[in-house]
N, C-alpha and C positions, 0 to 999 in steps of 0.2 A: 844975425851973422849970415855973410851971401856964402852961398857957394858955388866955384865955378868951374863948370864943366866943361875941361876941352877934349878933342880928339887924340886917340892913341896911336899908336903909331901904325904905317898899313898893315894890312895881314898879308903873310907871304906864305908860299907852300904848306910849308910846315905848320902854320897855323892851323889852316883848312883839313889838315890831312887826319887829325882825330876827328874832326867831326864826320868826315867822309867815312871812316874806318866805321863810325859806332852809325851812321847810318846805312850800310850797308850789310850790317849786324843784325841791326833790326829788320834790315830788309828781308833776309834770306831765317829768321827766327823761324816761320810757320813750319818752311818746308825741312828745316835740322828734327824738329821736334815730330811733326808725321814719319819723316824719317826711323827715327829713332823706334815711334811706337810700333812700326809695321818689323823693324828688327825683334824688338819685347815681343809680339805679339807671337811671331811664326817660333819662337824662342820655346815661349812660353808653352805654346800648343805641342812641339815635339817634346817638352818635360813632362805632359799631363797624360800626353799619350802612351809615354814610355812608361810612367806610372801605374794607368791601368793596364795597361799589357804585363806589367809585374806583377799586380796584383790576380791575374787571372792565372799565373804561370800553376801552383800549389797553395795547399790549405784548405779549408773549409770553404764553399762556394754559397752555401743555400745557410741562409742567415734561420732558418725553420727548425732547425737543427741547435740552437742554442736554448739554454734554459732562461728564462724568466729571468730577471728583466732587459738581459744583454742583447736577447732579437729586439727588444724598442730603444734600446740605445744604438743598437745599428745601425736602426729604421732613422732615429732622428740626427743621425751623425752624414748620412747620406742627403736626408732631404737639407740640411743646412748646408751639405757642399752643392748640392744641384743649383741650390738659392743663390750663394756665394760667386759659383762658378760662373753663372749666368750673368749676374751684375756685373761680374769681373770680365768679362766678355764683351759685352755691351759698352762699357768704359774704355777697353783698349780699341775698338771700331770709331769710338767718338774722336778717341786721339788720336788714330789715325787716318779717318777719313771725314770727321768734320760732321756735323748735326746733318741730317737726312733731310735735306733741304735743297729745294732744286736752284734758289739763289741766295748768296749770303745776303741778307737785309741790314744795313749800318743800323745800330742800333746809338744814337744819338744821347749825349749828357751823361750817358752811362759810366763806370768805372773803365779806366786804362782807354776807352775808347772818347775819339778826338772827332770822326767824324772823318779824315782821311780815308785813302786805303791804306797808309803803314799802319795807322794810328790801329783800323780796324782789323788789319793782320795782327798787328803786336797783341788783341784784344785775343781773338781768337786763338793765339799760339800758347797767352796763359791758361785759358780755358781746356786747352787738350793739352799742355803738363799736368795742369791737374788732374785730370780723367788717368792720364797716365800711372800718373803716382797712386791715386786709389784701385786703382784699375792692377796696379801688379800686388799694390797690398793685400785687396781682398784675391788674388791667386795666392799668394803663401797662404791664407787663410783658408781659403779651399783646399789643397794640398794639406795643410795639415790633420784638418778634418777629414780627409780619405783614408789617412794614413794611420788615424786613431780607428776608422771604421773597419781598416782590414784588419787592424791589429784584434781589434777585439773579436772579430768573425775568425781570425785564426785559434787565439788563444783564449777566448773566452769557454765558459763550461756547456758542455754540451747534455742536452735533456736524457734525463735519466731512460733507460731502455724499456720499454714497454711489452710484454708475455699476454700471450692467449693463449687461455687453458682449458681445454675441452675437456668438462666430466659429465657424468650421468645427471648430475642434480644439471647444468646448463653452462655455457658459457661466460668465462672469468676473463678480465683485460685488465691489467694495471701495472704498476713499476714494482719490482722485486725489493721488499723491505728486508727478508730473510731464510734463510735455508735451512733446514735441521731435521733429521733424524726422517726424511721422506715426505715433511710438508714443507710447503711454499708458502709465503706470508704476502698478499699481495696488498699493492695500496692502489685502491680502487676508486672509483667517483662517488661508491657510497660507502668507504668506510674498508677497515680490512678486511682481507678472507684469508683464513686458513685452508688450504685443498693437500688434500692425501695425493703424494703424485701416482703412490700405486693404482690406482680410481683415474686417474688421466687416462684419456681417450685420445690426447692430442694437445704438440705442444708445441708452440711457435713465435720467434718474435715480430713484431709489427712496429711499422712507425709510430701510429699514435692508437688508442684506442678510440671504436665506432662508441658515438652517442647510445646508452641503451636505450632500445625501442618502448 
């Protein structure tokens, strides 16, 4: 069976004028999308800032101050936003100012890239969406990790108070187990002491207790 191929009919205005529209689309894609990240970005930074500045307003400041094991959950709720924060930073830089390179190199046969310069902008403008889009995800994820950290540095339990008790026999340092009838029960690094407080010489609380010599 032949088949035969004639001409259509001319193309007038209005034909040309989608393709014009969608190449001019693609033309101006880089700079919508750097655009956009340098808005995310400075967005982004006055929410983190205003964050911590909330976080510094009241509450508990010195994570040394929580008991066991809520200071190493603090510690690793912090170093995963630092982590977070950082990547996430580095990602909205990408997207909006492009790989730290002093000329773009066409990277040839490659995905989305043609080897043009649109071809190689269109390349580059999905490359820093995507940096974009990861880039603000891991900020919520940052954020939300600050916000479990303070939570817990606020309201987590705080170390039990610590007594030095100067008597004749020598000096006592531990947490107060119980009170009665003029003794002290202390829980000590080697174990309890009962001390007559009448027999105190001195009596004071301390942050933590000195290592015995």
């Amino acid at each position: 069976m032949n088949i035969q191929i004639t001409p259509g009919p001319p193309a007038v205005p209005a034909d040309r004028l989608p393709g014009r529209q969608g190449y001019q689309l693609v033309k101006e894609e880089l700079s919508r999308v750097r655009a956009a990240a340098l808005a995310w970005r400075n967005g982004v930074g006055a929410l983190l800032f205003g964050l911590i500045g909330f976080g510094l307003v009241k509450g508990r400041t010195d994570i040394g101050q929580l008991a066991a094991p809520y200071d190493a959950v603090v510690g690793a709720l912090l170093l995963a936003a630092l982590i977070t924060g950082t990547t996430a930073a580095l990602l909205l830089l990408r997207a909006a100012h492009g790989r730290p390179a002093s000329v773009a190199v066409r990277r040839l046969h490659l995905e989305h890239d043609t080897g043009s310069t649109i071809g190689t902008d269109h390349a580059e403008a999905l490359h820093a969406a995507r940096a974009l889009f990861w880039g603000l995800s891991l900020v919520l994820l940052c954020t939300g990790l600050l916000c479990a950290a303070v939570g817990v540095t606020w309201y987590g339990p705080a170390k039990a108070a610590r007594v030095e008790v100067v008597t004749p026999e020598g000096t006592h340092c531990g947490s107060v187990v119980r009170l009665a009838a003029g003794r002290l029960t202390l829980k000590t690094s080697g174990g309890e002491v009962v001390l007559d407080l009448r027999k105190a010489q001195g009596l004071r609380p301390v942050p933590s207790c000195a290592p015995p010599a």
